[in-house]
N, C-alpha and C positions, 0 to 999 in steps of 0.2 A: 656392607656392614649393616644390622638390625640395629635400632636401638631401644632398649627395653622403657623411657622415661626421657621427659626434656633438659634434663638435670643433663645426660649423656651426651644429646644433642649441642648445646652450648657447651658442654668442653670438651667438644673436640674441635669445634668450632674456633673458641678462644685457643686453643693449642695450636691449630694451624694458623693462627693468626699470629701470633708470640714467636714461633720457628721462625716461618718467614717475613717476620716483621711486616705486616701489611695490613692495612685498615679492611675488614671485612664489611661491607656495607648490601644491604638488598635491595634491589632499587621495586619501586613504590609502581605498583600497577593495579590501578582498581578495577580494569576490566578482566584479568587473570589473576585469581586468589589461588593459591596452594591453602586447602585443608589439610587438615590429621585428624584420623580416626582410631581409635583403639579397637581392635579386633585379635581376639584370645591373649590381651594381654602385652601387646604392641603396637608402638604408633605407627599407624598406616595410612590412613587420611582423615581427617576433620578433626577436629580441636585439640586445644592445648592440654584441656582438664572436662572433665564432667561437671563440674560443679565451679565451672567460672564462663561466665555469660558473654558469649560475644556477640556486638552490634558494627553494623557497619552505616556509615554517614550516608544517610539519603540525599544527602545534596548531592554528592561527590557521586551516587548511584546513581543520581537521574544525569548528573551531568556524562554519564557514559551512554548509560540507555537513548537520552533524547540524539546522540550521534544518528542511530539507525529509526527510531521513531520521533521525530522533531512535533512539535503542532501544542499551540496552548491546551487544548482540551484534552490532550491525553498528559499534559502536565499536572494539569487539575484532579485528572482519577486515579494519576500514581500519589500524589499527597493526600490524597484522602484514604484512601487503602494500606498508607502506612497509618496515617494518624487514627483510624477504627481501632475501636480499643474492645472490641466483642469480635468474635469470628464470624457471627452472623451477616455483620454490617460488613465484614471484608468479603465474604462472599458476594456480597450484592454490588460490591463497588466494583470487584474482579471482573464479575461477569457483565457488567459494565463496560471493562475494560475490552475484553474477549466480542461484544457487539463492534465495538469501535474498532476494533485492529487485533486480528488474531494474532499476529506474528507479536504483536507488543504483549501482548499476554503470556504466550509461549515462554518469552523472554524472561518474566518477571515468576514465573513460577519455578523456571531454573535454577532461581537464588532463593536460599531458606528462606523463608515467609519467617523465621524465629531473628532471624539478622535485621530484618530492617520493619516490621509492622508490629505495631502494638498490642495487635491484638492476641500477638504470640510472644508476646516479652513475661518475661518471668516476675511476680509481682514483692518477691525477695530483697529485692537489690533496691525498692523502693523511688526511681528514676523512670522520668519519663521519656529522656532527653533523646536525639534522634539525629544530631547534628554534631561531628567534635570541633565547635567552634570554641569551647576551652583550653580542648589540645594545641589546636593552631593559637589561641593565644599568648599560652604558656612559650609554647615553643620560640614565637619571635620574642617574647620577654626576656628568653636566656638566646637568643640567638648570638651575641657577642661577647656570650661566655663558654661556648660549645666545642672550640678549637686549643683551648684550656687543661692543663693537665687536671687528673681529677681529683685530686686534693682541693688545687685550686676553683674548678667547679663548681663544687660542693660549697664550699665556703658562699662563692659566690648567688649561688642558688639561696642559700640559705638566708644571707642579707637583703634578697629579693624578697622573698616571702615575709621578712622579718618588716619590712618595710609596708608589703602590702597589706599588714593585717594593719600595721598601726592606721595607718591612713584610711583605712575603712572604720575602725574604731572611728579614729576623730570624725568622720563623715558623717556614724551613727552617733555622737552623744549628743547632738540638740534632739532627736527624734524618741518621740516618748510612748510611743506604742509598742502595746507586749508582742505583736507580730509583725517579722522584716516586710518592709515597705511592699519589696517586690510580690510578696506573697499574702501580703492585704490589695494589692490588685488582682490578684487572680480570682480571691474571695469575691471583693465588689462584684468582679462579671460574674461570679457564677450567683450571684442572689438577683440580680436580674431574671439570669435563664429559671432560675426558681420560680420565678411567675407561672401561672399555670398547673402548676404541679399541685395535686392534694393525700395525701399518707393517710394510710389504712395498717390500723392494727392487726396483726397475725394472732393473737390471741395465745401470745408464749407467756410463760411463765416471768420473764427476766424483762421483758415491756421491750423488749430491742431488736425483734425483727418486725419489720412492716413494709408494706407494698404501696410504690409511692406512681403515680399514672398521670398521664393527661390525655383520658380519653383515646389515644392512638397506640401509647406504648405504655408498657409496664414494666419497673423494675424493683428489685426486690431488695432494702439496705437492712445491713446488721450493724447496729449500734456497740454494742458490746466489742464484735471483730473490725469495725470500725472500714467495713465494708459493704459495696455494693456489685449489684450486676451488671452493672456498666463498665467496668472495672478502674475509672478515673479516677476513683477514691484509693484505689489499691495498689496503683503503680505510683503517683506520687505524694501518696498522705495529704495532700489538699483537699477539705473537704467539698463535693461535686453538689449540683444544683440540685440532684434527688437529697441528699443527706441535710443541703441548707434549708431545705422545701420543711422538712420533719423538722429541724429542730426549730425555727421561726415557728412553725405551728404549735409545739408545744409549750413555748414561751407564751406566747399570747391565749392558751385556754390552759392553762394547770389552773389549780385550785390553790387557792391562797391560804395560806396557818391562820387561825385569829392570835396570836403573839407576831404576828410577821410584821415588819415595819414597812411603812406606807412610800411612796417615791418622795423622798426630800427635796427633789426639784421640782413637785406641781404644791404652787397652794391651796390647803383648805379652802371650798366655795363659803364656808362661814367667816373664814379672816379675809374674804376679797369684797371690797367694794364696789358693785354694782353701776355702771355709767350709762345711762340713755341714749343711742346714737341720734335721738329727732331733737330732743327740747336741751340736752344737755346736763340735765339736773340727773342726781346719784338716787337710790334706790328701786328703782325700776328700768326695767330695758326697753325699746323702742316698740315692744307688741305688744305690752300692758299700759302704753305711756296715751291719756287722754288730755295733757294741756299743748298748749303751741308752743312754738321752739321760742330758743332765747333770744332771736331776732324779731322777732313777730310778739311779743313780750315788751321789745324796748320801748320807750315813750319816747315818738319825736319831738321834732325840735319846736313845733308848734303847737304842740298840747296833742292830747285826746280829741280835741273836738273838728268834727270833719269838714271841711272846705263846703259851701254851699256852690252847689253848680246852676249857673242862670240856664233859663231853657229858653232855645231861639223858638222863634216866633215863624210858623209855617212850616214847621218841622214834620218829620215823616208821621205820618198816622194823623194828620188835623185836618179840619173843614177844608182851609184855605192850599194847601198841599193839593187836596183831592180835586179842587177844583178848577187850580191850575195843569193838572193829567188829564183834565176831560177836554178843559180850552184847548191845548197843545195837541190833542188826537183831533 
């Protein structure tokens, strides 16, 4: 039997299931995938649609891979060659790979490089994600409502989510920042990695392309497309440490309006009172300051006037001193 679409495929599927009343199930094998491909017009192997993205879990991928390639180090340069989000830098990790253990390389080139590495992921879908630790969530969420008829189901599904949203509400109304928690952490670390980075004008008309480097790499962000060539900014809409690098810098050197109003949280140095860190005393500070401190200032308890000190008699430096060092030698 050909079938011209998937629409076909699933009912005939559901039809032989409904005849002979029998639960259709496929059992789940990550190290043997079935693709479909459309070739003149029918599906024949590799995907379900042209224009619907498939990834497959890199955990769940290495956990079949490291069966025949085990060893921490080669775990290390399969997660890093998904996570390279440039082709360049997978290339380098790959051949990385291919030093360490050709048959491990072999292997990982035989599966799409568009399934499971970043740096072939499409930048549409706006998702970085790499792992469906979602799906397995959801799944044990509705796990004791799955044997359920599907009216019943549904319902139940429904009061699930109905649930989960309120409780993440109530979670978020004490928190008063314009950006979700999770995604002002991601910000934090990338303005760290921002250190180092300095942005060079391209000299466009619209001021939003610029070339941003630290000395060893360069890459290139558009402001306007809200894009870079790193392509971190473009797969998840979180802005990357090239993109924080520009805009901190243009924050701190624009030019200011003279109608612009001043920061209402520093004070005028005209309404601040000046304090001395040596003597204590207000209009002057401690590098213009020529009296003594307010301890050295105080008047003790026995006046101003100084103790007279008696002077012993034969003391270092006198007659009778020196004359006793000549008797003694």
């Amino acid at each position: 039997m050909m079938f011209t679409n998937k629409e076909m495929i699933r009912d005939v599927v559901k039809d032989y299931a409904m005849e002979n009343r029998k639960n259709v199930l496929i059992k789940k094998n990550d190290s043997k995938r079935i693709m479909v491909k459309c070739v003149d017009g029918f599906l024949v192997v590799e995907g379900i649609s042209a224009n619907v993205e498939s990834r497959l879990c890199v955990k769940h991928l290495y956990g079949n891979w490291k069966k025949k390639h085990p060893g921490l180090e080669l775990k290390e340069v399969l997660w890093a060659a998904a996570r390279a989000t440039t082709i360049p830098t997978w290339e380098r990790v790959m051949l990385r790979m291919k030093e360490m253990k050709e048959d491990a390389w072999k292997d990982m080139l035989d599966v799409l490089t568009c399934h499971w590495s970043r740096s072939h992921f499409r930048t549409y879908s706006k998702c970085n994600l790499q792992v469906n630790n979602m799906c397995e969530a959801f799944n044990r969420a509705i796990l004791e409502h799955r044997e359920k008829l599907i009216n019943t189901l549904l319902e139940d599904i429904k009061h699930y989510i109905t649930k989960r949203m309120t409780s993440q509400k109530e979670l978020l109304h004490g928190y008063t920042g314009s950006i979700c928690h999770r995604i002002q952490l991601v910000i934090k670390k990338n303005k760290k990695k921002a250190q180092g980075w300095s942005p060079t004008w391209h000299g466009d008309d619209d001021l939003s392309i610029f070339g941003v480097t630290n000395g060893i790499e360069t890459y290139c962000v558009n402001l306007k497309k809200e894009a870079c060539s790193c392509r971190k900014w473009d797969l998840s809409v979180i802005p990357c440490c090239h993109a924080i690098s520009l805009v901190r810098r243009a924050i701190t050197q624009r030019n200011k309006m003279n109608d612009e109003p001043r920061n209402p949280n520093i004070l005028p140095r005209r309404f601040s009172t000046i304090t001395c860190a040596k003597c204590g005393s207000t209009r002057h500070n401690k590098r213009s300051c020529k009296g003594k401190r307010a301890a050295d200032r105080a008047i003790p308890n026995g006046g101003n006037k100084r103790k007279k000190t008696k002077k012993v008699k034969g003391g270092k430096g006198t007659k009778k001193s020196k004359e006793k060092q000549t008797e003694i030698a």
